[in-house]
N, C-alpha and C positions, 0 to 999 in steps of 0.2 A: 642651694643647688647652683647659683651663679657663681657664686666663686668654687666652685669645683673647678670651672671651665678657666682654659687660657684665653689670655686677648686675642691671641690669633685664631683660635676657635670660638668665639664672641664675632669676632668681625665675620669670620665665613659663613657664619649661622647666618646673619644680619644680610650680607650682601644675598644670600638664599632665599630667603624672605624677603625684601624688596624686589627680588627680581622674580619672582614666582615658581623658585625650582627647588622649597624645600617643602617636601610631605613630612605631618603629622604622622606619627607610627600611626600604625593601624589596628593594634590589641585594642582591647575593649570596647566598650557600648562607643556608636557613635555621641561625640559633641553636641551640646547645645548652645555653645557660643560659636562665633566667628570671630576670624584676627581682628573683620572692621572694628567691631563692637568695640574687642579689648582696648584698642587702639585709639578710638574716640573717646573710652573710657578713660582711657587714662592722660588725654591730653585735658579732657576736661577735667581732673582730679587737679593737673601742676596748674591749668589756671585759676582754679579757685582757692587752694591751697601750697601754691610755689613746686618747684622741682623736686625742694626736699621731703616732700609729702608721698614722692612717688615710690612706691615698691609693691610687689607681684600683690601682698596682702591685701595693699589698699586697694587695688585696681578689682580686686574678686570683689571684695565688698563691695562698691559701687557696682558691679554688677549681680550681686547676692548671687556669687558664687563660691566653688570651693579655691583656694586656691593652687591645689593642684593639677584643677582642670584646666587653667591658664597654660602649664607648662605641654599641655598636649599640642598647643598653637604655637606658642613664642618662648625657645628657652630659659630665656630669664630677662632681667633687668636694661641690661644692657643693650640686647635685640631690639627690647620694645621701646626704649626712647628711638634706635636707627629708625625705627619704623614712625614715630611721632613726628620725627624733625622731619620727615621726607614730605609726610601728611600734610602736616601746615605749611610747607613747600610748593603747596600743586599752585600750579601760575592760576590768574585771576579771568575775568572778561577780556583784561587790558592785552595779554600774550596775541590774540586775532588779529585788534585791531592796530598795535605797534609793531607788528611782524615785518614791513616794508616800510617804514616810519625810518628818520632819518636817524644818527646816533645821538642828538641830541636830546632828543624827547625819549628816545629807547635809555638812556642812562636813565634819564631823568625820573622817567614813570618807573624804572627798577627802585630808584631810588625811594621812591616817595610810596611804592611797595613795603618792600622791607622797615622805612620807618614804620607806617599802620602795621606789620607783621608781630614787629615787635611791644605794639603797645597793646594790641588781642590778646599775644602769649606774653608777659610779662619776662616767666622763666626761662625764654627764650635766651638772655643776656647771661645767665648763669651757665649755658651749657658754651662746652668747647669747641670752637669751630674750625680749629687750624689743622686737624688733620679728620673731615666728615667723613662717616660712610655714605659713598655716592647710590643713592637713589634711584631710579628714573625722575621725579618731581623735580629735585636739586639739578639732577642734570640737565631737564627740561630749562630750568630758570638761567643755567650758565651758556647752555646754546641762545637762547633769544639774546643775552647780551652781547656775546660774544658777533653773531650775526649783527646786532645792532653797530660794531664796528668794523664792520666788512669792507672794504678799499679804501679806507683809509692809510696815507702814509706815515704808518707804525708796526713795530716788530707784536712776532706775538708775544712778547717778554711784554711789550710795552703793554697790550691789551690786556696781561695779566694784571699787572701795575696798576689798572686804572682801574680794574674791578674792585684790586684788594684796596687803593684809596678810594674809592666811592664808598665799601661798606662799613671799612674806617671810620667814616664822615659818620655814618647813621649811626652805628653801634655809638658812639662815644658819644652822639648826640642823645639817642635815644638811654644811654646807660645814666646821665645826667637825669633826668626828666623821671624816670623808674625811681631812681635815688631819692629825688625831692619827694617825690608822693609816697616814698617809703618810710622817710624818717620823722614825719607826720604820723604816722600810727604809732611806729614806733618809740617817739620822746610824747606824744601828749600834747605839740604844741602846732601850734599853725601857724607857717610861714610869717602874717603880723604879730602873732604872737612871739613867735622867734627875734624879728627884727627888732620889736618895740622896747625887748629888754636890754637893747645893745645900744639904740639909737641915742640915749644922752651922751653918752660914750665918745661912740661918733661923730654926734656934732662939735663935740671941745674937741676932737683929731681936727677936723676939718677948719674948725675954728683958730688952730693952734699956725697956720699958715705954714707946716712941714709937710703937708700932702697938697700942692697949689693946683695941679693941676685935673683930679680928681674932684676939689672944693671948687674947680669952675664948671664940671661937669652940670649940666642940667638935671631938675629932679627926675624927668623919668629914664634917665638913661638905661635905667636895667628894669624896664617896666616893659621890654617885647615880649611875648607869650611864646612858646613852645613853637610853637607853628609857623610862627613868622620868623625867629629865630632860624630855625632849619632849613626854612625856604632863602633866607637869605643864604647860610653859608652853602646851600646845594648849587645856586647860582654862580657863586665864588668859584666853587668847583670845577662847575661845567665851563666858565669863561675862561680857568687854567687850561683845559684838555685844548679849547676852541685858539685859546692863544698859540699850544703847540702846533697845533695843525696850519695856523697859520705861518707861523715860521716857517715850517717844513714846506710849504707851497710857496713862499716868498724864495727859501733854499733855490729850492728844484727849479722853479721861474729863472733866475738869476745865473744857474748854471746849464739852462735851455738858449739863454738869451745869449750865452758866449761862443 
């Protein structure tokens, strides 16, 4: 039934749905689900068995339904991730209390959002983000950032710029991190196991005085943990933005002061 439909009639459905202006026909017995249900169902379906696990069959079954009482709610496949991704999108406790918070801490806590976001949903990293259907949830989360850079001197170009490099930052951090813990199940070996069969190896490179500066490296150089990892480069981050802004206030000073 979903690929009967066009993409363009895929997204109109979806924005309908998200925004609460598309009725279920009305033939037959009423429903015994609701969209929440399907929708919870089937987010919790991709996090326990990935993205690819997901389609209309599997989500009835977790709900020991038919599956074409599903299509009475959500027309197919397609709709119901728009509706998943907006879900796990609804802002946290933190959206209250950073609402009037400076932009610093408003990146930051976006930031450090979206990482724990992505490590709930795993499948998260496998879906496309460059062109979403916007939500209310999504949109909800792009207003608080975007207010989080409010009089600030930069264009709105630039406020885009720094959103799409903040999530940059986290996806590619957190697509790293998903990877590692994946390929542990997937080869059978664990990380010391991995290294330990490499490491004589290694040491005749190291030993070999063709990589000198590497071989003076200390032993734990690549022993920081996930968390301190991202916390440092998120800092990097924010002290880039903080740099600009200072320039641009050093600018403006300098051509007040003429």
């Amino acid at each position: 039934m979903n690929s009967e439909r066009t993409p363009a009639e895929q997204l109109r459905r979806s924005m309908e749905l998200l925004w609460g202006e598309w009725v279920r026909p009305s033939r037959g017995p009423k429903p015994s689900l609701n969209l929440e249900r399907i929708v919870d169902a089937a987010i919790a379906l991709a996090d326990r068995e990935g993205i690819e696990a997901l389609s209309m069959r599997r989500v009835a079954a977790e709900l020991g339904a038919g599956t074409m009482s599903l299509y009475r709610h959500v027309p197919g496949k397609a709709e119901l991730l728009a509706l998943m991704l907006d879900k796990v999108s609804e802002l946290g406790d933190d959206a209250d209390r950073i609402a009037e918070a400076g932009w610093r801490e408003v990146v930051e806590t976006a930031a450090r959002g979206s990482y724990q976001l992505y490590q709930r949903h795993p499948w998260l990293i496998q879906v496309n983000w460059t062109r979403p259907v916007l939500g209310p949830n999504i949109l909800a989360g792009v207003e608080l950032f975007v207010r989080g850079l409010r009089g600030l001197d930069i264009t709105d170009q630039e406020r885009v710029s720094i959103m799409i490099m903040v999530d940059g930052y986290v996806t590619g951090i957190v697509r790293q991190r998903i990877q590692n813990a994946a390929v542990g199940e997937e080869t059978g070996l664990t990380d010391e196991e991995f290294w330990s069969h490499q490491y004589p190896v290694l040491v005749k490179a190291m030993e070999s005085g063709d990589y000198p500066y590497m071989a003076a490296m200390s032993d734990d150089a690549f022993g920081l943990g996930w968390d301190e990892t991202f916390e440092f480069g998120l800092q990097r981050v924010l002290d880039g933005i903080a740099a600009l802004l200072d320039s641009r206030a050093r600018s403006a000073a300098t051509e007040s002061g003429r």
